[in-house]
C-alpha positions in Angstrom: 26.6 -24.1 -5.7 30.0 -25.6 -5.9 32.9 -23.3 -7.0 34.0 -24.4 -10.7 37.9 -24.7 -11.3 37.3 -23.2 -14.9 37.2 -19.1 -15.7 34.2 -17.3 -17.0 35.8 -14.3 -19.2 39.4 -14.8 -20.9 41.2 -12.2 -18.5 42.4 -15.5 -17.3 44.7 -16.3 -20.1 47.7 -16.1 -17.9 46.6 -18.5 -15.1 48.1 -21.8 -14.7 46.4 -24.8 -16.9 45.9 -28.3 -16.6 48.0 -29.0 -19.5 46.4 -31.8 -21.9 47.8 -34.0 -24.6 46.9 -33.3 -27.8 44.5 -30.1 -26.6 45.4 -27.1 -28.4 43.8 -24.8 -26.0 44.2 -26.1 -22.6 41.7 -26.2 -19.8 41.6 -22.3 -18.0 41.2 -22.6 -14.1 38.9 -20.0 -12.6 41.5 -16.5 -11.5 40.0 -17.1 -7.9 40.0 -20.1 -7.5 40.8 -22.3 -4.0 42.9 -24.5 -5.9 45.4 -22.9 -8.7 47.4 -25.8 -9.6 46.9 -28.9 -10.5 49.9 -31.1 -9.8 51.1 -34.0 -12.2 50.0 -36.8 -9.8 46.5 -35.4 -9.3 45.9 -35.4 -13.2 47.4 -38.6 -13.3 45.1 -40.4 -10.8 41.8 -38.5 -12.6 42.4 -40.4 -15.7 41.9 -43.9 -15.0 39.8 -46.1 -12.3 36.7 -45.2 -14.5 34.2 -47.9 -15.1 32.9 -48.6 -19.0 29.6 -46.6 -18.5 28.4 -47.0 -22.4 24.8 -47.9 -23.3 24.1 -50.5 -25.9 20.6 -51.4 -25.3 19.3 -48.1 -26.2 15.9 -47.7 -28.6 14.5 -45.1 -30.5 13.2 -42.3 -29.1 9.2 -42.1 -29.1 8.9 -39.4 -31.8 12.0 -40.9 -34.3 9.5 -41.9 -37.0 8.2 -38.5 -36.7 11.1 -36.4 -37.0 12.2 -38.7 -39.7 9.1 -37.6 -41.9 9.5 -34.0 -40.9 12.7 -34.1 -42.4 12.0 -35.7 -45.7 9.5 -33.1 -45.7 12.2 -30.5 -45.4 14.7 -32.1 -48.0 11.9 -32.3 -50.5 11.4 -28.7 -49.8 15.1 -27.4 -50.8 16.6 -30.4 -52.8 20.3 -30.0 -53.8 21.0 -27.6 -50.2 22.6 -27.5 -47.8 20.4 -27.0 -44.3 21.5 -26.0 -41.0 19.4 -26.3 -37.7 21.2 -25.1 -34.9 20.2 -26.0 -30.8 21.4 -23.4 -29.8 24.4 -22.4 -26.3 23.7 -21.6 -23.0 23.2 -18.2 -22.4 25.1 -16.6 -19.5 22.8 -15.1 -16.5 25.3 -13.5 -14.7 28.9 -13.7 -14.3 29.2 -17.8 -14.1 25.9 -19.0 -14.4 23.4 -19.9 -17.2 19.7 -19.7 -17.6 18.0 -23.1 -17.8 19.1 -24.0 -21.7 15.6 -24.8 -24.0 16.6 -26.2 -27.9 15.1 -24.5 -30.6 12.4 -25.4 -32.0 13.3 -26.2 -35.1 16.0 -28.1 -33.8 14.0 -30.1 -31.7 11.0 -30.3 -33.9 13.8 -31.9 -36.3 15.1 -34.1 -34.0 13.5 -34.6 -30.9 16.6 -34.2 -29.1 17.4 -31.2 -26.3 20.9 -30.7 -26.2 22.6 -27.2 -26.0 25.5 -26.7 -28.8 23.9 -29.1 -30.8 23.3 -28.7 -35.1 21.5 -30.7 -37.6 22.9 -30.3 -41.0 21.3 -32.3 -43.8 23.3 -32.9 -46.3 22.2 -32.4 -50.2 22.5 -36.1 -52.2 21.4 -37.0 -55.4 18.2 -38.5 -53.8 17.4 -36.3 -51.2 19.5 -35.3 -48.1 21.9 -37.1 -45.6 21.0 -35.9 -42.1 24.0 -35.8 -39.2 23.1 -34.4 -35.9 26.6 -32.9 -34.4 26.9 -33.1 -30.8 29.4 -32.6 -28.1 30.8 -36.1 -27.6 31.5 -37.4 -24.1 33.7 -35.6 -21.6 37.5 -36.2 -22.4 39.0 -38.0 -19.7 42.9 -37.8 -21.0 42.8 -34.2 -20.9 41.1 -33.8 -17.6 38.0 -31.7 -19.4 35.3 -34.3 -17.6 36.3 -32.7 -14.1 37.9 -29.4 -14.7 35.8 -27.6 -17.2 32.7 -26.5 -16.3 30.4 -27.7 -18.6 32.4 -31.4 -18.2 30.6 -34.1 -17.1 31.8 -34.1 -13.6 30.1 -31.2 -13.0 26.5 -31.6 -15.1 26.6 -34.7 -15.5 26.5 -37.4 -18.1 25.9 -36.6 -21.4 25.2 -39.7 -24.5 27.9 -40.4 -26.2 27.9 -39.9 -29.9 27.1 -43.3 -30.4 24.6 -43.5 -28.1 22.9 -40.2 -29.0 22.9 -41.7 -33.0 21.0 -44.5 -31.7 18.1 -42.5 -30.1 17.9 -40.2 -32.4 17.9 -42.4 -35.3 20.8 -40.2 -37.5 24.6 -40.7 -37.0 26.0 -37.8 -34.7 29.5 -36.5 -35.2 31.8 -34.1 -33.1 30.2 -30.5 -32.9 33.4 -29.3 -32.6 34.7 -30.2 -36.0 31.6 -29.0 -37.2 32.6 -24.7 -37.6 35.2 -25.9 -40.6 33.4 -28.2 -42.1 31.1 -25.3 -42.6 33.3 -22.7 -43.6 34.9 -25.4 -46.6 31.4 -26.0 -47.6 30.1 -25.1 -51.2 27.1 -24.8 -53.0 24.3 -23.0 -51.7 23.3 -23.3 -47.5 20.6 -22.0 -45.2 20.8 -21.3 -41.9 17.9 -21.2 -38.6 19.7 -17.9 -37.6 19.4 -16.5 -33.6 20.5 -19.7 -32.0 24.6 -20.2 -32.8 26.6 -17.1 -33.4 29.8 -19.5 -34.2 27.6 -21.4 -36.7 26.4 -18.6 -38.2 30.2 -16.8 -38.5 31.4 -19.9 -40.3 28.9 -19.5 -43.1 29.0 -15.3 -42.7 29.5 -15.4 -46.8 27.7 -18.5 -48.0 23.5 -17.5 -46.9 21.6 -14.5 -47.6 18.8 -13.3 -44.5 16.2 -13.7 -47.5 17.2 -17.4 -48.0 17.1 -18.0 -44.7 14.0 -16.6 -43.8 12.4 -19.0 -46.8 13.8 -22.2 -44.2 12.7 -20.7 -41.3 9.1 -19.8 -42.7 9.1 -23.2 -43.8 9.8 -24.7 -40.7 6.9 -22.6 -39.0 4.7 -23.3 -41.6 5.3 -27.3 -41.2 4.1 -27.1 -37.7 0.5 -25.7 -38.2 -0.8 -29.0 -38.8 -0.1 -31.4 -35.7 0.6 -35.2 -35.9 -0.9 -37.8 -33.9 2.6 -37.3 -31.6 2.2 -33.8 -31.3 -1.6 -34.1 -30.4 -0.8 -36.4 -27.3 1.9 -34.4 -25.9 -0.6 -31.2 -26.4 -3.3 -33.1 -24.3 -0.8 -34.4 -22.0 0.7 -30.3 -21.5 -3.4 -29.6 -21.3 -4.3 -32.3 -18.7 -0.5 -31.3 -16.3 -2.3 -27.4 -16.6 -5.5 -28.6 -14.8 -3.9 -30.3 -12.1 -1.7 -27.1 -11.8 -4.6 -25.2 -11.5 -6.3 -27.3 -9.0 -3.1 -27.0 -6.6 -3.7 -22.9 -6.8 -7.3 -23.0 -5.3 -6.4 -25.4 -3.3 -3.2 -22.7 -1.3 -5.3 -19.5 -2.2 -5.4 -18.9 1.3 -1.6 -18.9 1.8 -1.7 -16.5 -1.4 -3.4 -14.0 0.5 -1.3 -14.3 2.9 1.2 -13.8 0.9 1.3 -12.6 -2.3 0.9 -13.9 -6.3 4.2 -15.2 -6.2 3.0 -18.2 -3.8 0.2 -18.9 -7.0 3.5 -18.7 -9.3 5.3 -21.3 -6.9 2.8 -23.2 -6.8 2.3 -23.4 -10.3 5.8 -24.0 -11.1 5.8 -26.6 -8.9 3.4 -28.6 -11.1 5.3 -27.6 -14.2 8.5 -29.0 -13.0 7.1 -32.3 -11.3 4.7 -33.0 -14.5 6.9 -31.4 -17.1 9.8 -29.9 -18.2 8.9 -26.3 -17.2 6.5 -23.9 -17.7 5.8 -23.2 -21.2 5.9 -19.0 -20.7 6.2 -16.8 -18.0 3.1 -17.5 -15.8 0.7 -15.1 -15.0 -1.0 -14.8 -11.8 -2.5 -11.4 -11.9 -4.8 -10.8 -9.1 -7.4 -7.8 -8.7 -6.4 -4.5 -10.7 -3.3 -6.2 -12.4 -5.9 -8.7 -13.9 -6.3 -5.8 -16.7 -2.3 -6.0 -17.6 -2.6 -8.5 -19.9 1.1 -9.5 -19.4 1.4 -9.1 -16.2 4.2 -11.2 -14.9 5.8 -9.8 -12.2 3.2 -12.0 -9.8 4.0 -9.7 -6.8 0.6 -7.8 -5.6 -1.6 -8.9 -3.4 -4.1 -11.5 -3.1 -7.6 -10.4 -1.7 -10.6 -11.9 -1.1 -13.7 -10.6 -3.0 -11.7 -10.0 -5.9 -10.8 -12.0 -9.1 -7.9 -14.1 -9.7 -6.6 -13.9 -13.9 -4.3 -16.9 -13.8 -2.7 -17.6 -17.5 0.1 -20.3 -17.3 0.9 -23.9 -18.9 2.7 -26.9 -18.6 5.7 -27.6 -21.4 6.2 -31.0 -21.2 9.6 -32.8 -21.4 9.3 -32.5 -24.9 8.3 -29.2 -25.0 4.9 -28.6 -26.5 3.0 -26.4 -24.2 -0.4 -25.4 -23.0 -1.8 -22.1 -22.6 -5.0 -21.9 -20.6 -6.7 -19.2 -18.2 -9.5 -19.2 -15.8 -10.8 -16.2 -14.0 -11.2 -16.8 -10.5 -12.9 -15.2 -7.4 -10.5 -15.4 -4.8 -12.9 -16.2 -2.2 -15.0 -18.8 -4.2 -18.1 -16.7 -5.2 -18.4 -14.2 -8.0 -20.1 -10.7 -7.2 -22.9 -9.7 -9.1 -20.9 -7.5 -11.3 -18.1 -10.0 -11.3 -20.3 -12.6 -13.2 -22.1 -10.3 -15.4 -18.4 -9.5 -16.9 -17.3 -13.4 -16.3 -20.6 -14.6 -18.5 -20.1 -11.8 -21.3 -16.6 -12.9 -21.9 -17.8 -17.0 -21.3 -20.6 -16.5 -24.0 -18.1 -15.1 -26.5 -16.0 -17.8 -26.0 -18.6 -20.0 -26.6 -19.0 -18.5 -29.9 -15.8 -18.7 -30.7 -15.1 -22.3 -30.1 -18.0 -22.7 -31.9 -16.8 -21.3 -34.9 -13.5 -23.5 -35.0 -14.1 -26.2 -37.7 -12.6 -27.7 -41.0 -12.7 -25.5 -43.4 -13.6 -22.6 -41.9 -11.8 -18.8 -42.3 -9.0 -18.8 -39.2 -10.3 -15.6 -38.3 -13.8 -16.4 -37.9 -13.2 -17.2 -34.2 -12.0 -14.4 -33.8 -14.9 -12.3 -35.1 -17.2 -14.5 -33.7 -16.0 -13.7 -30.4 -15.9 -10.0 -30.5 -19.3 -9.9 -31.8 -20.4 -11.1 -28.6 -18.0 -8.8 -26.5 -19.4 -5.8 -28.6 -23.2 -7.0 -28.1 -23.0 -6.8 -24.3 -20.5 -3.3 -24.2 -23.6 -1.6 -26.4 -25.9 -3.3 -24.0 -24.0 -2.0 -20.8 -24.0 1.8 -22.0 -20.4 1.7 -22.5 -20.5 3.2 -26.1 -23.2 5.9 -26.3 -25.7 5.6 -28.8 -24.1 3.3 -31.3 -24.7 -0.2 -32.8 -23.4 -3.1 -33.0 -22.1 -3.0 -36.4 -21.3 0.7 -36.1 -18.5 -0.7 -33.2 -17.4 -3.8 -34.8 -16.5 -1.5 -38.0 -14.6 1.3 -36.2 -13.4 -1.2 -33.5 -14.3 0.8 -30.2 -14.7 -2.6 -28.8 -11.0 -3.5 -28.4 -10.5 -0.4 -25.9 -12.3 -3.5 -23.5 -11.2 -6.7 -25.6 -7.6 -5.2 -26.7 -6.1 -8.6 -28.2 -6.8 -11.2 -31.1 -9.3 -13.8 -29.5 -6.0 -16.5 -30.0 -3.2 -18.0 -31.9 -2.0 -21.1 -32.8 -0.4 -23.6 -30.1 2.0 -25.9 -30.0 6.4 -26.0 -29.5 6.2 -22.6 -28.8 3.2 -20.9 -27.1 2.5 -18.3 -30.0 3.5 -21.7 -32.5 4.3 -20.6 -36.1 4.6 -17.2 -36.0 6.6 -16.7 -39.1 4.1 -18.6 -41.2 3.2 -16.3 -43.9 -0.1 -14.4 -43.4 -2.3 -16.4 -45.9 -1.4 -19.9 -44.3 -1.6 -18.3 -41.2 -4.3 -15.7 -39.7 -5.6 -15.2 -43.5 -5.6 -19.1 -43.9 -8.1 -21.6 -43.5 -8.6 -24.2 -40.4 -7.7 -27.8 -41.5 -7.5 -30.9 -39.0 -5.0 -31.6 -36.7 -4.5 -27.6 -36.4 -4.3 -26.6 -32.6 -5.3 -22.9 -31.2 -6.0 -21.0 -28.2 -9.8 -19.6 -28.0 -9.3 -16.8 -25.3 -11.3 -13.7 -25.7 -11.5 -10.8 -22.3 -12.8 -8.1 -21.0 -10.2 -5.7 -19.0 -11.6 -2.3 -17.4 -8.8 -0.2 -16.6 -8.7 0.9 -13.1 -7.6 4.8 -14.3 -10.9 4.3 -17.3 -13.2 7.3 -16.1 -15.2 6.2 -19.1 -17.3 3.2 -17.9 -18.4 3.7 -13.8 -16.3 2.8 -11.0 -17.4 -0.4 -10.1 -16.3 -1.5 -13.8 -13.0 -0.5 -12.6 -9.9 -2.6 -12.0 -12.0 -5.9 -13.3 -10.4 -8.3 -16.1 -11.8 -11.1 -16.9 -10.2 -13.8 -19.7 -11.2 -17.7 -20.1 -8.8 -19.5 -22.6 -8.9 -22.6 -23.7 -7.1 -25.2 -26.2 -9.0 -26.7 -29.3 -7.7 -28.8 -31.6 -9.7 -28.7 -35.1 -10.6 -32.4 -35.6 -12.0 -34.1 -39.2 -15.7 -33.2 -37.9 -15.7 -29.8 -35.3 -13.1 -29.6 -33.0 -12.0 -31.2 -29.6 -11.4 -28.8 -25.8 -7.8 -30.2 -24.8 -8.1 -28.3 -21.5 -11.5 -29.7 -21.4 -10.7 -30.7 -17.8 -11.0 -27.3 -16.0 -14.3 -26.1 -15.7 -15.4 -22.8 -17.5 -19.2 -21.4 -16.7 -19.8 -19.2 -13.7 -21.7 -21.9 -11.1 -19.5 -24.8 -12.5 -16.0 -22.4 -11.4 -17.9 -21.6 -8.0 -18.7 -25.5 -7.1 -15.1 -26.8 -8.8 -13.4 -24.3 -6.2 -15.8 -24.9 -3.1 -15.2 -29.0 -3.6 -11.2 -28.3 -4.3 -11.1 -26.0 -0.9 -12.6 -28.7 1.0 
């Protein structure tokens, strides 16, 4: 990685600058750096010789008639407002470097564009709203920022120029940097997404209330609980990315073993950045006894054959809808005896539950559908002593096996919508176009001395993504298979 000439921390302040024109703080160099000055003739020369690199053939983006009616949907929502929807910044990893930047949701739900340090603001009018995306403009090249600051274009490349970024996005784009006092000489009443732009947020410290702005952000979550016909494609497109990722694991499971789960997280990852943008959560490959952590992501035990692979992950795309799917594999290709007993317990609740996704229908009967199932064949086992069914289902002994909800909604962000209220939401009813994960499991501790030993260190989960259509609902991941036999022959064809 290539040494940057800027500083990270403002200990710097008394290093020599490349002075600018018209710059009231000029560029920092970096305290250690190989080059500490910048001489006259040097800046000189980096100003000119450029070529004209604007683009003025540039159309829509895909989703601009979309994000245009989600945000007539929010103006309608809080007419005579001001509304502020920031990206979000980079976050620093360590000392100089950043984590991989992802836009906010809302942000890019809004606008369908990616860029860190960018805000939409929508503007109250007597009609409705205006809405301005403010961005950072192209590198200046007077000043010498393009080459000597570290987020300048020299060093990550081009960005659009407000011009060009208006154009895409289909709303005019202004300076982000002008945007801070704007905000602070605003009046009348303003909402903010807060978490994502400590500066935004400062400027309007005495102009929102966390109440207010939790009404916008509910909103927003809310919003996204039904999917559009956009949304829908780039949710089958995440889905139909996953299943090739999964193929490429069975297909290196022997250099897993040789290794370890991190070569089934490469390879995953892999797929996720070829196919996609990224992957949509931290992937995880749990193999054996960390099958039963159901958030196991560290990915760095051991891969051994006669056990079962757990392998949760999804594709985001490039536009950042992601899927969530797991399969339960054995490592070798065949299920044990036991192995499939537990495998079709927790593949005959899900049937149930997908089953139970339709129009119309209580959210939560999924759910309950699901652990119905689960219960059934715990009572059946011997695991819970002399009682019933409905005796376990109403004191919930069950979920010391099942332990989590049987799914959630899917979409931008893996758990989509979270801050929908509670009777949209889990309390809510299933409508069209809505998009969930059906995912119930089995785990059996491998410390549980309460079910025998060769229960022990087994988990078992198969999830899948539906999408509630006008008549039932539709499998997105469709494409991977699910049923014991169909997993063994899938695996044995994909191994060669």
């Amino acid at each position: 990685m290539a040494e940057e000439l800027t500083p990270e921390t403002p200990e710097n302040e008394s290093d020599r600058t490349a002075e600018a024109e018209g710059t009231e703080e000029p560029i920092k160099q970096r305290k250690n750096g190989l080059y500490p000055e910048v001489s006259d003739e040097l800046a000189e020369n980096m100003k000119s010789g450029w070529a004209d690199t604007e683009l003025h053939d540039l159309e829509p983006i895909a989703q601009a008639a979309h994000t245009e009616r989600r945000r007539a949907a929010l103006s309608a929502r809080f007419p005579g407002e001001r509304l502020v929807i920031p990206a979000g910044n980079l976050r620093t990893r360590s000392n100089d470097t950043e984590y991989a930047f992802r836009a906010s949701t809302e942000y890019a739900y809004l606008t369908g564009d990616q860029s860190h340090d960018g805000v939409l603001v929508l503007e109250p009018t007597a009609d409705g709203h205006e809405a301005t995306v403010h961005l950072l403009p192209r590198s200046d090249r007077e000043n010498g920022e393009f080459w000597l600051d570290g987020q300048g274009e020299l060093w990550v490349g081009r960005r659009h120029s407000l011009a060009e970024a208006g154009r895409l996005l289909g709303i005019a784009a202004e300076d982000v940097r002008e945007l801070p006092q704007k905000l602070r000489e605003a009046t009348g009443p303003v909402r903010v997404v807060r978490g994502h732009d400590a500066g935004v947020e400062s400027a309007l410290t005495d102009k929102v209330t966390a109440e207010r702005d939790e009404e916008l952000r509910v909103f927003l979550s809310e919003a996204r609980l039904v999917k559009d016909e956009f949304e829908i494609a780039e949710l089958q497109r995440a889905c139909d990315a996953t299943a090739r990722g999964f193929e490429d694991v069975v297909k290196v499971l022997d250099r897993a073993e040789a290794t370890s789960e991190r070569y089934i997280e490469g390879t995953f990852f892999l797929r996720a950045r070829v196919d996609g943008n990224d992957v949509g959560y931290g992937s995880i490959c749990a193999a054996g006894p960390h099958a039963t952590t159901l958030h196991w992501v560290r990915n760095d035990g051991a891969v051994r054959s006669g056990e079962l692979l757990l392998l949760d992950a999804g594709v985001e795309t490039t536009e950042l809808y992601t899927a969530d799917v797991t399969r339960t594999l054995p490592i070798n290709g065949r299920f044990t005896e036991l192995q499939r007993r537990i495998y079709d317990a927790v593949y005959e609740a899900q049937q149930a539950g997908i089953a139970a996704v339709k129009p119309g229908a209580p959210y939560r009967d999924f759910h309950d559908a699901a652990q119905r199932v689960l219960a059934t064949r715990l009572v059946e086992w011997g695991l819970l002593g002399d009682l019933d069914v409905e005796k376990v289902l109403e004191l919930g002994l069950q979920r010391r096996w099942t332990l989590h909800g049987t799914g959630h909604m899917l979409g931008m962000d893996v758990h989509d919508c979270a801050a929908a209220r509670r009777e949209t939401y889990v309390a809510g009813t299933l409508e069209p176009g809505m998009c969930l994960t059906v995912e119930p499991g089995l785990y059996f501790q491998a410390d549980d001395l309460t079910v025998p030993e060769e229960y022990r260190g087994i988990g078992v989960r198969i999830e899948d993504d539906i999408l509630v259509t006008e008549d039932g609902n539709r499998n997105l991941s469709a494409a991977l298979p699910r049923q014991a036999d169909e997993i063994e022959a899938w695996m044995a064809r994909l191994k060669g």
